[in-house]
C-alpha positions in Angstrom: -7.7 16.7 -21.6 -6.4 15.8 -24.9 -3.6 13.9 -25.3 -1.3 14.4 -21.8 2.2 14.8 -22.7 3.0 13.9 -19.1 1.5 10.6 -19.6 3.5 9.0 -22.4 6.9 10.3 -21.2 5.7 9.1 -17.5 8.3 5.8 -17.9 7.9 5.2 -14.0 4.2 4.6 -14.5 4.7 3.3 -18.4 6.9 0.7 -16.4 5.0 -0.3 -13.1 3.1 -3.1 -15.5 5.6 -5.8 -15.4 6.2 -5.2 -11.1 3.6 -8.4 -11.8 3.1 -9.5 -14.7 1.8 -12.6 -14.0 -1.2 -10.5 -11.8 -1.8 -8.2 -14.9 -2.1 -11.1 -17.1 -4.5 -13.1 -14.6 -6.7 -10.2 -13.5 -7.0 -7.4 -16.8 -9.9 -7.8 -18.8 -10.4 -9.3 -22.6 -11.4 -7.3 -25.3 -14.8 -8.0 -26.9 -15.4 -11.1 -29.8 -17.1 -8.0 -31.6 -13.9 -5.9 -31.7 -12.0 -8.5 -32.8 -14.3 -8.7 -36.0 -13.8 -5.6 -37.1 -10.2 -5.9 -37.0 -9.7 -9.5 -38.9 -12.7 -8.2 -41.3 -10.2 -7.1 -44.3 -8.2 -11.0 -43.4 -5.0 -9.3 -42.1 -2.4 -11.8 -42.4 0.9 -10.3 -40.4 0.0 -8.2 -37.5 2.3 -6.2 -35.4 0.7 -5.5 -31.7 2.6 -2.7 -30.3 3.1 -2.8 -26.6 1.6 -6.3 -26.3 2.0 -6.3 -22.8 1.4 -9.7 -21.4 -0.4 -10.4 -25.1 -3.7 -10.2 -24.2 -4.9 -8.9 -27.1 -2.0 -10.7 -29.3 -3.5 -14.0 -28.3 -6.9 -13.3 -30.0 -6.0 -12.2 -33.2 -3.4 -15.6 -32.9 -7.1 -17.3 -32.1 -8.2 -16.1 -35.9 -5.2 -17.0 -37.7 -3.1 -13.9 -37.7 0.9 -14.2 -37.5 1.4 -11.9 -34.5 4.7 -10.0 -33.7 4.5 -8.6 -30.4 6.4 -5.1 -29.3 7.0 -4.8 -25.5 9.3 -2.5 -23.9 9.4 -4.1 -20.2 11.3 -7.6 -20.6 9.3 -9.1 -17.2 5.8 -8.5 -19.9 7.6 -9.7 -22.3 8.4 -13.3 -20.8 4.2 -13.8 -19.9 3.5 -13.3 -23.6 5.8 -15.6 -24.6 4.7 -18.0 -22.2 1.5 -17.8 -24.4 2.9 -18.7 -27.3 3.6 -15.0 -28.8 6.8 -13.9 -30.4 7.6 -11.0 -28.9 10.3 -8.4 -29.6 11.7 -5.8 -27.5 11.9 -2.4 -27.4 10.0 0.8 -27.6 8.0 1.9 -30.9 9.5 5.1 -31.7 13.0 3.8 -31.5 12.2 -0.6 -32.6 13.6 -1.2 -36.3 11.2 -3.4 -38.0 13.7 -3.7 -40.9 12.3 -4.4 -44.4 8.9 -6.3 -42.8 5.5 -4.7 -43.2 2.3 -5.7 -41.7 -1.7 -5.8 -42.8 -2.8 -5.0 -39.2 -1.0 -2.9 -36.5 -3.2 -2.7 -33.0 -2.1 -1.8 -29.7 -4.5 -2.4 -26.8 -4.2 -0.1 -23.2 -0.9 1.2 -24.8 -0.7 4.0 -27.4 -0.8 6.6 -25.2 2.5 5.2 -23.9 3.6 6.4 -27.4 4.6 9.7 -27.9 1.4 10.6 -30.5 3.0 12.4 -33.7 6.5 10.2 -34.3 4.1 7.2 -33.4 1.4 8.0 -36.2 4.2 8.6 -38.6 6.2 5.9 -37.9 2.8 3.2 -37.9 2.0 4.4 -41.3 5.3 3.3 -42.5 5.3 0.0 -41.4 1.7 -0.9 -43.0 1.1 -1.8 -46.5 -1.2 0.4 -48.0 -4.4 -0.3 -47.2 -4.0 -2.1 -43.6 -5.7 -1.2 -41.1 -4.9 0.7 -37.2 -6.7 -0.3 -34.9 -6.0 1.0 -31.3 -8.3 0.6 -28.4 -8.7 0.5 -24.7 -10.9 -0.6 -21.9 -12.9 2.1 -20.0 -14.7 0.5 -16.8 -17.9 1.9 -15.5 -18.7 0.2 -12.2 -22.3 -0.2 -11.0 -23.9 2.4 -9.0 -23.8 0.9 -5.9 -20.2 0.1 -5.9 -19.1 3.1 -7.5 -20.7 5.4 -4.5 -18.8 3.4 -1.9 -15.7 3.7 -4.1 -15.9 7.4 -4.3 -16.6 7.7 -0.3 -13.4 5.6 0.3 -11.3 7.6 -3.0 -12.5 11.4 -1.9 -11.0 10.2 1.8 -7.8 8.8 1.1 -7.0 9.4 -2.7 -9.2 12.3 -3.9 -6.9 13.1 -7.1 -7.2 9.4 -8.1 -10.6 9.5 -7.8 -11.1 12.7 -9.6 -8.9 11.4 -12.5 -8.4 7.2 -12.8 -9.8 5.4 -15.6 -10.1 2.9 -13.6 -13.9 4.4 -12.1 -15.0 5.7 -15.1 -13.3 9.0 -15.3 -10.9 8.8 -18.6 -11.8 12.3 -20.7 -13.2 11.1 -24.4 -10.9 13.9 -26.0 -7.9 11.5 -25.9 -9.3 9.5 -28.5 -10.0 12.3 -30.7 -6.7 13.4 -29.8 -5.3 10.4 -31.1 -8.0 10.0 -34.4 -6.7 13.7 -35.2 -2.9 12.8 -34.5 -3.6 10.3 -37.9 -4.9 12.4 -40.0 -2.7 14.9 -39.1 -0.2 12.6 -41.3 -2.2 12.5 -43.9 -1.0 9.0 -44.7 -4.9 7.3 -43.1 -8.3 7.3 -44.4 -11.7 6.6 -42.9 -10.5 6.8 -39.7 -13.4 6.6 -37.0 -13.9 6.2 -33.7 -16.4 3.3 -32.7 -17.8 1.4 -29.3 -18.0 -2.0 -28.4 -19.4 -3.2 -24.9 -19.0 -6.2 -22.7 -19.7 -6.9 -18.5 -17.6 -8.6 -16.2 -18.6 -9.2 -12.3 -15.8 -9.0 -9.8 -15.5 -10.2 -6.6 -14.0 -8.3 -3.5 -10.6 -9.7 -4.1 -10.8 -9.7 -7.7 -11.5 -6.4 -7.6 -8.7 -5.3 -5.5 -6.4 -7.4 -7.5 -7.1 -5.5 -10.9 -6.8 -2.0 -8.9 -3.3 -2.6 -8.3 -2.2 -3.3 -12.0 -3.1 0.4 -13.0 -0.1 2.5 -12.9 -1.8 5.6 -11.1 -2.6 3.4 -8.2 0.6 1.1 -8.5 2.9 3.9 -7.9 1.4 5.3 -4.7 3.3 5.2 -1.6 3.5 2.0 0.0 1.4 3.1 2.9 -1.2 5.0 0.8 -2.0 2.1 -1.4 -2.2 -0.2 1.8 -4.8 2.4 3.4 -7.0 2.6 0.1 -7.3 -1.0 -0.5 -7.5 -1.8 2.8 -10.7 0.9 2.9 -11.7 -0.2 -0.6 -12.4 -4.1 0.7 -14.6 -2.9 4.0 -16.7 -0.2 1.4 -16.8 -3.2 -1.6 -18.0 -5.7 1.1 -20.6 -3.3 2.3 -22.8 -3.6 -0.8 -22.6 -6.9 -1.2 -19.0 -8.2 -2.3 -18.6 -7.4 -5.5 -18.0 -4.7 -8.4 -20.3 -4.6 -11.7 -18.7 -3.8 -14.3 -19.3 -2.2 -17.7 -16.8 -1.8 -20.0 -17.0 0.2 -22.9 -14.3 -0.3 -25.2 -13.3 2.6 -27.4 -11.5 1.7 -30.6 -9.4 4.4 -32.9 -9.3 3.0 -36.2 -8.5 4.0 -40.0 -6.5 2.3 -43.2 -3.1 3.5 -44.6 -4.1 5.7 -47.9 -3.6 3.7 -51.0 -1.3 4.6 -53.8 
């Protein structure tokens, strides 16, 4: 798969976060205490989180100490995260004019590949000092077995391309974060960049469950009628093995340091 050109210019699906932002915020998962290490391990001091959504992820490197500036295109996202206590600035990355600041950290969690890959590389290398660290890293879920074969019954009937292809049951190809490692280097302006795996579980009730499927954009921007049918299908199959969805997340992280002159 690589990195889908289709995806980042996609602006109906880059945009269907904020039709609730308030649910996204409630309902999307953390990010691991053990990711967060690695990122605060050099003491970044000014961090720029680039398409902070609701500022999930903004609000734990806040937690450590870090003086976060938060990107977000949709204005409706925007609002949440400053409701948490995150400034938050406007705009889209390839276009946002950080004037003369520079940051130690840039991260971006669930949202580079909303970037457009080889103007977004450049442009993050200019707005780190040299030697900060990337870091940008996404959630993969892998429900449990028993959940995840009632799933695919209910996804092959009445969404069979969504089940062939959402993240959101496990089925993300690993090549986009190589894509992205290799989009980088390709800059020449990072070192050590590696790719590296942290894990954490969450259980989810019926509802829960059916809550956090309607914040992905693949599923959001159904038909009206077709996302009725499938979570209507999705609660009768979920209740069936026992009311709730098992979940493992593996958290991939892409991660390197501007080169040092």
């Amino acid at each position: 798969m690589g990195w889908d050109d289709a995806l980042f210019s996609n602006r109906r699906r880059a945009s269907s976060f904020g039709d609730d932002a308030e649910q996204y915020d409630r309902i999307r998962p953390p990010y691991p205490d053990s990711l967060v290490d690695v990122l605060v391990a050099e003491n970044p001091r000014t961090v720029l989180d680039v398409g902070c959504g609701t500022g999930i992820a903004a609000r734990l490197l806040h937690s450590r100490g870090c003086d976060v500036v938060g990107l977000e295109p949709d204005p409706r996202m925007a609002v949440v995260a400053r409701g948490h206590g995150i400034t938050v600035e406007e705009g889209m990355f390839e276009a946002w004019d950080a004037g003369e600041r520079r940051f130690d950290l840039l991260i971006s969690g669930q949202a580079w590949h909303w970037v457009n890959p080889h103007v977004g590389a450049i442009k993050a290398a200019t707005l780190l000092h040299p030697g900060a660290r990337i870091g940008l890293f996404w959630n993969q879920s892998f429900p449990g077995p028993e959940a995840r074969q009632a799933m695919d019954a209910v996804y092959a009937r009445c969404a069979p391309e969504l089940g062939e292809n959402s993240v959101l049951i496990g089925q993300r190809d690993s090549s986009l974060y190589e894509a992205i490692a290799q989009a980088l280097r390709d800059t020449e302006q990072f070192d050590d960049i590696s790719l590296q795996l942290f894990g954490h579980d969450i259980d989810y009730r019926t509802e829960e469950w059916l809550e956090l499927v309607t914040t992905h954009s693949d599923h959001r921007t159904l038909p009206p009628e077709e996302l009725r049918t499938l979570l209507s299908e999705l609660r009768v199959a979920i209740d069936g093995v026992g009311g709730h969805v098992p979940v493992h997340y593996e958290t991939t992280l892409v991660t390197g340091r501007t080169v040092s002159h």
